[in-house]
C-alpha positions as CSV (number, residue, x, y, z in Angstrom):
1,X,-198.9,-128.1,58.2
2,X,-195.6,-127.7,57.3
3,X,-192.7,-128.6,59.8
4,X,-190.6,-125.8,61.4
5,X,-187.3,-125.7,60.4
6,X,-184.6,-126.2,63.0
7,X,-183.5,-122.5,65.0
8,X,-179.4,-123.7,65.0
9,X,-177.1,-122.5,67.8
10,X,-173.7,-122.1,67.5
11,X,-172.0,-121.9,71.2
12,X,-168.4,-121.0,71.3
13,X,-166.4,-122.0,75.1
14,X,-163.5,-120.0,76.6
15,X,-159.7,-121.0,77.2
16,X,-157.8,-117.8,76.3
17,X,-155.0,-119.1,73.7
18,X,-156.1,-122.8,73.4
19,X,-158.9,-120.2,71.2
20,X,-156.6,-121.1,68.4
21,X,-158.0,-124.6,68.1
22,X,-161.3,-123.1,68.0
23,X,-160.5,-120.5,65.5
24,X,-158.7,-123.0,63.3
25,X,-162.0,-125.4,63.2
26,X,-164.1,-122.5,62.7
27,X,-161.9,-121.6,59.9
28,X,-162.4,-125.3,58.3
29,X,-166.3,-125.3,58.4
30,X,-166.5,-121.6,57.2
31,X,-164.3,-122.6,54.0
32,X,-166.6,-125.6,53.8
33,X,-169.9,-123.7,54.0
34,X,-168.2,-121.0,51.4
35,X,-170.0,-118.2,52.9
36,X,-169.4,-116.6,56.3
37,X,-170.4,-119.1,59.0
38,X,-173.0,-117.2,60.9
39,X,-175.2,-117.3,58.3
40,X,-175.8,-120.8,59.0
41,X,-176.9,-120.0,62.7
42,X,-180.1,-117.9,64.1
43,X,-177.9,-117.6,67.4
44,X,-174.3,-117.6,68.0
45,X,-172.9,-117.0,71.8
46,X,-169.0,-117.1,72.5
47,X,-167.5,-116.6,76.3
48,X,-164.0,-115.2,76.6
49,X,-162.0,-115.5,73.5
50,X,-165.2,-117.9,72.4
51,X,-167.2,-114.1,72.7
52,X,-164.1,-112.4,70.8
53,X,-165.0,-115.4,68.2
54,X,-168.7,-115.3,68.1
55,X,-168.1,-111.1,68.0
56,X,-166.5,-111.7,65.0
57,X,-168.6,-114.1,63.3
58,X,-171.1,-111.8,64.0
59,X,-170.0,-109.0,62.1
60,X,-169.1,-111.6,59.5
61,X,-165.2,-110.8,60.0
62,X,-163.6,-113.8,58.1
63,X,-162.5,-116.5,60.3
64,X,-158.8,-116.3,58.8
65,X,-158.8,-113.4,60.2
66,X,-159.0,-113.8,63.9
67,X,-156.6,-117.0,63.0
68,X,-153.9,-114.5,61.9
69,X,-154.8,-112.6,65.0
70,X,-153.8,-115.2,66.8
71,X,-150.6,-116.5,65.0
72,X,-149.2,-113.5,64.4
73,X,-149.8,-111.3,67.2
74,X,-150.4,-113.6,70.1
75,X,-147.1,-113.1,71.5
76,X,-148.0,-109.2,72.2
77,X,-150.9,-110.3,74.1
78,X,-150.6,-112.9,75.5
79,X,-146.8,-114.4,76.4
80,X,-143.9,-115.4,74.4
81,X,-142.7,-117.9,77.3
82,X,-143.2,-121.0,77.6
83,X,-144.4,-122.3,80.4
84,X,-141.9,-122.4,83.2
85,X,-140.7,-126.2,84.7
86,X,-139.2,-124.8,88.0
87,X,-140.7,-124.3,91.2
88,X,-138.4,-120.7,91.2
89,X,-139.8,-120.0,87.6
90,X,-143.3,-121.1,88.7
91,X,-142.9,-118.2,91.8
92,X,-141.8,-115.7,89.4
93,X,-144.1,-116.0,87.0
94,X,-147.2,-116.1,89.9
95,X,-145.2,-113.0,91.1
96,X,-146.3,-111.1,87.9
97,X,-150.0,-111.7,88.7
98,X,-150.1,-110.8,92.6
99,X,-150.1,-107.2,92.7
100,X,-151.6,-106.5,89.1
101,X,-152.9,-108.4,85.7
102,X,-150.2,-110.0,84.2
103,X,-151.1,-108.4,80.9
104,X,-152.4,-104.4,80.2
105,X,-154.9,-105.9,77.4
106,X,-153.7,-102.9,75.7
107,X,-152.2,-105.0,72.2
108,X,-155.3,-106.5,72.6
109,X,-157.9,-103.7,72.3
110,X,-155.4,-102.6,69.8
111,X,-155.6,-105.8,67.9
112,X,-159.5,-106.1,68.0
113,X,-160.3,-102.3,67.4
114,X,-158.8,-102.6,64.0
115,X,-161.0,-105.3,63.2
116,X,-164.5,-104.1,64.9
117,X,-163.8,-100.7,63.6
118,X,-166.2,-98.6,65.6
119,X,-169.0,-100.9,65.1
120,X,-171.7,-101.4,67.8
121,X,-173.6,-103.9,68.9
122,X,-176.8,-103.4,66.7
123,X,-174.8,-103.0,63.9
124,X,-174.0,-107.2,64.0
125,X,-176.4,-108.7,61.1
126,X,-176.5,-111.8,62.9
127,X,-177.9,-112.4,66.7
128,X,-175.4,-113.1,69.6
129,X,-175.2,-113.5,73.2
130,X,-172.0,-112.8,74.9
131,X,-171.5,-113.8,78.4
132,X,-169.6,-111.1,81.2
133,X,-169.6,-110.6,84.9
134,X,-170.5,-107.1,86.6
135,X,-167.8,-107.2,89.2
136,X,-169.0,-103.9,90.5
137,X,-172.2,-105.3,91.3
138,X,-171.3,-109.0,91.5
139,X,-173.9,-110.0,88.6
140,X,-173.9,-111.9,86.0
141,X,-174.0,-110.1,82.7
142,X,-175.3,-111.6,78.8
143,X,-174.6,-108.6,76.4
144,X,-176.9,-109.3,73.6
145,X,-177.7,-107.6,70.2
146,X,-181.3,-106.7,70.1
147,X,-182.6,-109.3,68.4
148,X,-186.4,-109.0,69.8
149,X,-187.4,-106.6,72.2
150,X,-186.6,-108.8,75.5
151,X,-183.3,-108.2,74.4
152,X,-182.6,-104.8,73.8
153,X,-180.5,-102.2,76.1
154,X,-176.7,-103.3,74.9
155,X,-177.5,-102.2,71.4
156,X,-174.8,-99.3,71.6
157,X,-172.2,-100.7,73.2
158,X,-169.0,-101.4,71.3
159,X,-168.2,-104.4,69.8
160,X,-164.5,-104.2,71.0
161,X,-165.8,-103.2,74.6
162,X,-167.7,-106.3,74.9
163,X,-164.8,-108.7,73.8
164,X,-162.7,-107.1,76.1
165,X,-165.1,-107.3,79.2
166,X,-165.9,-110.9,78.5
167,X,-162.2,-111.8,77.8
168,X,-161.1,-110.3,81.0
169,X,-159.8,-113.0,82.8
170,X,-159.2,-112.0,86.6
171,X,-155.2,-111.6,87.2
172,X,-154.5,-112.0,83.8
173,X,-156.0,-108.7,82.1
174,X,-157.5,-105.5,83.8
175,X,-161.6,-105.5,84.3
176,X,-163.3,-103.5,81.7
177,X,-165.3,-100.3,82.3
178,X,-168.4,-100.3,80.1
179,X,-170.9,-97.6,81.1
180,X,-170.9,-97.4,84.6
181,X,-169.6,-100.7,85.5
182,X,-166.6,-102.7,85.8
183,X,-166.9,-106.0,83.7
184,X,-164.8,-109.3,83.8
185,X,-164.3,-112.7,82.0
186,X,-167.7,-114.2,81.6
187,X,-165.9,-117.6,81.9
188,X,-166.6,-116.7,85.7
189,X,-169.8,-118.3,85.7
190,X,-170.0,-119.7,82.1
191,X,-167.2,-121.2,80.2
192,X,-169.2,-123.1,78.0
193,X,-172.5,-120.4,77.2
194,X,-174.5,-123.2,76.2
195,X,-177.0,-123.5,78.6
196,X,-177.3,-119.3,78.3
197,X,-177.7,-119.9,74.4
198,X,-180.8,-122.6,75.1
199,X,-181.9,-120.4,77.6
200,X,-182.3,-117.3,75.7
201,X,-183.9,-119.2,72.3
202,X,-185.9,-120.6,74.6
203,X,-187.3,-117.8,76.8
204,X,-186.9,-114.7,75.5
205,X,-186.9,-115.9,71.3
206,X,-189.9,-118.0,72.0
207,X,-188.1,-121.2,70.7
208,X,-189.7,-124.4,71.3
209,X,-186.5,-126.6,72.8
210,X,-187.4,-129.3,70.4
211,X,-186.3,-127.0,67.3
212,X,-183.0,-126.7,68.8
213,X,-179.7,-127.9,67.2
214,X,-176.2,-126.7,69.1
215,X,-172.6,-127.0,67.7
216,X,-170.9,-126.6,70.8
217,X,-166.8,-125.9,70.4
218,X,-164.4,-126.1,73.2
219,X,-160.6,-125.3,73.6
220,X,-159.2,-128.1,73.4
221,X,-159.5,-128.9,77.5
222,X,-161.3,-132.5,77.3
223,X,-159.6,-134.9,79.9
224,X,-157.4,-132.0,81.1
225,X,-155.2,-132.5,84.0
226,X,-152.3,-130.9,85.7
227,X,-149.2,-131.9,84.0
228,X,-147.7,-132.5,87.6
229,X,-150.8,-134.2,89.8
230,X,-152.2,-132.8,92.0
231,X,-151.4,-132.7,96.4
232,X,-154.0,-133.1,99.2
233,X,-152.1,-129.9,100.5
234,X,-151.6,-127.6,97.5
235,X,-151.8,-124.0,98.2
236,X,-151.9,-120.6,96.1
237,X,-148.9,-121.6,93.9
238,X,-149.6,-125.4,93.2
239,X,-153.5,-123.6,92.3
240,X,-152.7,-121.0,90.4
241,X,-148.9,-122.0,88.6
242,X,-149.3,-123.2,85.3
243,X,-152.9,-121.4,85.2
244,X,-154.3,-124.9,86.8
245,X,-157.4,-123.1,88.5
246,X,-158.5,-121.4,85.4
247,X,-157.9,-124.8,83.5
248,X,-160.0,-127.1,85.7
249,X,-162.7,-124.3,85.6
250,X,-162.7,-124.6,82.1
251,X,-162.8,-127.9,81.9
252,X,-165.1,-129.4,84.4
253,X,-167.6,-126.3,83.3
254,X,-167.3,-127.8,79.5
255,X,-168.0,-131.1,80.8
256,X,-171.0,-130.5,83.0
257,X,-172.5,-128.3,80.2
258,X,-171.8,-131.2,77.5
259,X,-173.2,-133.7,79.6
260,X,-176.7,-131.4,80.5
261,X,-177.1,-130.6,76.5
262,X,-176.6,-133.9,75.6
263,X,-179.6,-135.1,78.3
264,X,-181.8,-131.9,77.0
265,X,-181.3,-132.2,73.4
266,X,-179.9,-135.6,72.7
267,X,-178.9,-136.3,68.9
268,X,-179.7,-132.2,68.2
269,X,-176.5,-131.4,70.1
270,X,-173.2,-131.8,68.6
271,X,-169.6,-131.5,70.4
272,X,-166.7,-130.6,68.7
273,X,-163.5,-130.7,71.0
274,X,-160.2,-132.2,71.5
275,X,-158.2,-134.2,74.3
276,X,-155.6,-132.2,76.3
277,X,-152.0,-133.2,75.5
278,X,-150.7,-133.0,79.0
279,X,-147.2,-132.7,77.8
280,X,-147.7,-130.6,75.1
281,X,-146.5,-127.2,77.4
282,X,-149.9,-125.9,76.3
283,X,-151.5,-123.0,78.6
284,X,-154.2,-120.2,79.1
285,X,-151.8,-117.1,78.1
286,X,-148.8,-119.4,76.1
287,X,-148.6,-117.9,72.8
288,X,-145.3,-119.4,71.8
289,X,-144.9,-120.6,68.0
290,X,-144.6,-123.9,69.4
291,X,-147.8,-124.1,71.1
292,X,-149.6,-122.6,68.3
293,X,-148.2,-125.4,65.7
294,X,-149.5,-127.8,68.5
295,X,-153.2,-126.0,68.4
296,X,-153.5,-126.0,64.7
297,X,-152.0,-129.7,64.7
298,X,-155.1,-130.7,66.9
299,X,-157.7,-128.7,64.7
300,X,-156.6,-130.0,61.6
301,X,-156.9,-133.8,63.6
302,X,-160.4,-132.7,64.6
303,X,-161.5,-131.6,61.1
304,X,-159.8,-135.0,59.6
305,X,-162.0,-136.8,61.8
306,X,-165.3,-135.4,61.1
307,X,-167.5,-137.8,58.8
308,X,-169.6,-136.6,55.8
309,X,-172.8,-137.1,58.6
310,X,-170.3,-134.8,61.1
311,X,-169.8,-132.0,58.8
312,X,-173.5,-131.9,57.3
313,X,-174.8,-131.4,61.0
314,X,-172.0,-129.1,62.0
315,X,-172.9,-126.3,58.6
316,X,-177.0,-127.2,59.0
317,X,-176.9,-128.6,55.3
């Protein structure tokens, strides 16, 4: 009897502009596998910017792309500030997130409806998941193309409505109305989808767990910690300045994730991430050029590093 081949997962983690590292590694295996990069997976899933990623690998959008997405209009979306070193700056710039999202999402949608063009989400030729969160009903929510019949029920909704509902982080952009219901950042409950990936191979794809192989990419967030320390007796503004809360979410989430794949699938999962460069000025929504030049100087470092074993489990060949 002939062996099964391997079902291979692609999982893709959240960290709003730190995405540019991801993108720019993404970028480096899809010019290494010379074809667009989902077809080397059975299942992609992508939270937050990782979902506005795996979207677009679904719909085989070229990686370069969403890089130039990035570069070259990052600044509309996101901020062109760096991060501020005062504790007056670090007032102000909570100030912009207290009564209101810091950011419309509007050059968003803009930027992504010109690359999703319409399309829905059973016109994807590849299979996704895509974690949100259902704030008018406080659920979780995994849009999903309708691979198999367990499955189905997202199959029209927009591509671009379901990048911005899993890519709305809480203060930072508006919640998303799909249908009837308000939707926000999946990264709420799962920064890292790779335990939602394994979950729906496993149970609603009928994948035996021992087929499995995951190429799980994160933001860039290993080993983060608040540039500053931390206090015994930090309030809203020593939490939220500098986007710390979001930042330890994403990270400790990555970590517990990595460290539960690795037990479950041992040598079939692969991690590809990067340390956090406390002094770097880095941050959730800094889109200055400096910052990107950082991000793609850490990507490139990542790809260097890979060995000819690294990349041949990373593209599946």
């Amino acid at each position: 009897m002939a062996e099964e081949r391997p079902f291979r997962i692609l999982s893709l983690a959240g960290g709003g502009y730190l995405g540019l590292y991801t993108a720019w590694v993404l970028a480096g295996l899809e010019a290494r596998a010379g074809e667009p990069l989902a077809r080397r997976f059975d299942l992609i899933a992508g939270t937050s910017v990782g979902g506005l990623l795996a979207l677009a690998l679904a719909f085989e959008v070229p990686v370069a792309v969403v890089v130039s997405l990035f570069r070259e209009r990052g600044s509309e979306i996101f901020s062109a500030r760096g991060l501020p070193t005062s504790r007056v700056g670090r007032l102000i710039d909570l100030t912009r997130a207290v009564l209101g999202p810091k950011y419309s999402g509007e050059a968003l949608r803009k930027a992504l409806s010109e690359i999703f063009d319409g399309r829905r989400l059973m016109d994807a030729p590849h299979n996704l998941v895509v974690p949100a969160v259902n704030v008018s009903l406080s659920q979780t929510k995994v849009f999903k193309t309708p691979h198999v019949d367990a499955s189905a029920g997202d199959e029209r909704v927009l591509a671009v409505d379901v990048a911005m509902a899993t890519s709305a982080a809480p203060a930072y952009f508006p919640s998303v109305k799909v249908g009837r219901h308000l939707y926000a950042d999946g990264g709420i409950f799962a920064v890292a989808p790779d335990q939602v990936a394994l979950h729906e191979a496993e149970h609603f794809m009928g994948v035996s767990p021992e087929r499995v192989e995951m190429l799980s990419i994160g933001t860039a967030t290993a080993g983060y910690k608040p540039a500053d320390g931390v206090d015994a007796d930090d309030g809203a503004v020593g939490w939220l300045s500098d986007g710390r809360l979001i930042l330890t979410t994403v990270a400790v989430q990555q970590q517990h994730v990595e460290s539960m794949l690795e037990d479950r699938l041992g040598p079939r999962y692969q991690r590809i991430d990067a340390e956090w460069p406390a002094e770097a000025g880095l941050g959730i929504d800094v889109a200055t050029p400096e910052a990107a030049d950082t991000l793609v100087r850490m990507a490139e470092r990542t790809l260097a590093r890979m060995s000819s074993s690294d990349w041949k489990r990373a593209l599946g060949r």
